[in-house]
N, C-alpha and C positions, 0 to 999 in steps of 0.2 A: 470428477467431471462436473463441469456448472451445469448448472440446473438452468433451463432455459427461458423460465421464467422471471431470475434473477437478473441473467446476464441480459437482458431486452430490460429491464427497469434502468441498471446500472448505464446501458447504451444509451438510452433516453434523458439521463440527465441525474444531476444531484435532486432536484427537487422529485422525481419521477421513483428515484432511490427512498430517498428519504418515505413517500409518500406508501412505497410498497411494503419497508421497512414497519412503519406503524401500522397498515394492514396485518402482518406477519410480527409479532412480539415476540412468540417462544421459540421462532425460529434461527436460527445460527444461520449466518448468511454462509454458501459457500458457492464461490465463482472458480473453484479450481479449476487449473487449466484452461481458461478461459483468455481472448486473444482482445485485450482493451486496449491497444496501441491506437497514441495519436488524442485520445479523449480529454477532453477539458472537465476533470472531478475535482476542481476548486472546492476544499470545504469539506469532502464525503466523510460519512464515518462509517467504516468500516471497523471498529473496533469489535475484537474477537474472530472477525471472520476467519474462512478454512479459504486462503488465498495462495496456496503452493501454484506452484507452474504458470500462476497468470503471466499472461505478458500487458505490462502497464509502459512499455518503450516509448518514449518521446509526449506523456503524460500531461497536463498539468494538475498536481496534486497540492498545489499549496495549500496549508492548513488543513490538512488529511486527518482523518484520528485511525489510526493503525493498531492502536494499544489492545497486545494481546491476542493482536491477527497472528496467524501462521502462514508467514509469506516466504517458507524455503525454496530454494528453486527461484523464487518469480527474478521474474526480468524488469529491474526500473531504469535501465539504462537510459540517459540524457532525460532522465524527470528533473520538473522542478519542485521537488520536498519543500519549500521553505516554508517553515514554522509548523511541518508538519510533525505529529505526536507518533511516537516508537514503542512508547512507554512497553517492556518485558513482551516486547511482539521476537517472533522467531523468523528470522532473517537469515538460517541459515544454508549456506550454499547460493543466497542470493546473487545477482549484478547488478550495482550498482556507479557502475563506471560512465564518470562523466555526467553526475545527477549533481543536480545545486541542490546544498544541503544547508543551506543557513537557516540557524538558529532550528535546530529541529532537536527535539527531546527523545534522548536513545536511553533514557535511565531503563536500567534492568533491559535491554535489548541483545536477542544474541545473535553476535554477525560471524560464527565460526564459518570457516570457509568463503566466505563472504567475497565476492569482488570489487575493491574499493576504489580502483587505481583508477586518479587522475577524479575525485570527487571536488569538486566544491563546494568549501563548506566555512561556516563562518558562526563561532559562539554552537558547535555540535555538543552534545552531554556524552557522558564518557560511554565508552563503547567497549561493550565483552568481548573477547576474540574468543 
């Protein structure tokens, strides 16, 4: 479950994120289950976080850093990823149908179970099934 503290940073903004984030350093961000549809997080890094069950639906994530997040379960359905980082983040059981995915880096990414159908994607990094 997100911590409610987090998800009211993350609601307010990348810069509001970002700003809670260097308040909190030892901290592992975690927004699980948490319902961020619609939000414009251009930029966020979210690297490492505990991000299963978010729903990020109709997003804008471009240039996201994901690396290392656990985002099973979440929901990116109709995001726009582009040139956002994957890098060894866990994807699995994800949705991501119907997300613009150009040029976004899935090295070491696992998308087993994954819902892919109908992504757009352009220059993607190879992808684990």
């Amino acid at each position: 479950m997100a911590k409610k503290e987090q998800e009211d940073a993350i609601r307010s903004g990348v810069t509001a994120w970002d700003e809670w984030k260097a308040a909190h350093p030892k901290v592992r961000p975690d927004l699980r289950g948490a319902n961020l549809s619609g939000l414009s997080l251009e930029g966020i890094n979210l690297n490492g976080a505990r991000l299963a069950e978010v729903d990020f639906e109709f997003c804008n994530l471009k240039r996201a850093n994901f690396a290392g997040a656990d985002l099973t379960r979440a929901n990116l359905q109709g995001t726009d990823l582009t040139e956002a980082i994957f890098i060894n983040a866990n994807l699995t059981g994800a949705r991501l149908t119907n997300a613009l995915m150009t040029r976004v880096d899935m090295r070491g990414a696992n998308l087993t179970g994954a819902d892919v159908r109908n992504v757009r994607r352009d220059r993607v990094g190879k992808l684990k099934y």
